[in-house]
N, C-alpha and C positions, 0 to 999 in steps of 0.2 A: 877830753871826751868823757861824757858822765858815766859812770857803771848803773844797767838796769838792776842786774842780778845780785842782790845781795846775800846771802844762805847765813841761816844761825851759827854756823861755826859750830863749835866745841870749846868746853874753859877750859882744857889741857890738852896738849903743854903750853903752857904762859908766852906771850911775844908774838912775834912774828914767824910762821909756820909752812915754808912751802910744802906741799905733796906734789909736785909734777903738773899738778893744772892748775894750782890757787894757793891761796896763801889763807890761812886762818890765822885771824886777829886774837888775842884772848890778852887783855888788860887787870888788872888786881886792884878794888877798891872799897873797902869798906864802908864809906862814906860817901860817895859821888851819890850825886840825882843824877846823874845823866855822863856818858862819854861818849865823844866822837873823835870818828878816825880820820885824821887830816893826810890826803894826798898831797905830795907836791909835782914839781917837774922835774926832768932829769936832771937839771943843775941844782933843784933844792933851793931854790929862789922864791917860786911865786904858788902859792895855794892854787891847785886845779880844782878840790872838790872835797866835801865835808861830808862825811858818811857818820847819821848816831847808828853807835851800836848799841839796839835796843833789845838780845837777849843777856842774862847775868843769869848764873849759875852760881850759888855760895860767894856771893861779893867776886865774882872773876863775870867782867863785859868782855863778850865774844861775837866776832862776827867773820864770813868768810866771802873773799872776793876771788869768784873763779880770772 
């Protein structure tokens, strides 16, 4: 099922971040043109969905999925 809602997130704290409704992304890369956040399935098998995160903050890509 594809996510509409995607929100800027925050660059910290770094990883993966729940608060109670969502999870903020925040990745560290100096050098990337570009990161995306790969969903999988519950078994960790098969890619559901490819989300770029296109805000960055001081070389830290962030994004947050309620």
């Amino acid at each position: 099922m594809p996510l509409t809602e995607v929100g800027p997130g925050r660059a910290y704290p770094r990883g993966a971040t729940w608060d109670g409704e969502g999870v903020n992304f925040a990745v560290f890369s100096e050098h990337a043109d570009k990161v995306e956040l790969c969903l999988f399935d519950a078994r960790g098998r098969h890619e559901t969905q490819r989300i770029p995160m296109r805000e960055r903050t001081d070389h830290v890509w962030h994004c947050y999925l309620p």
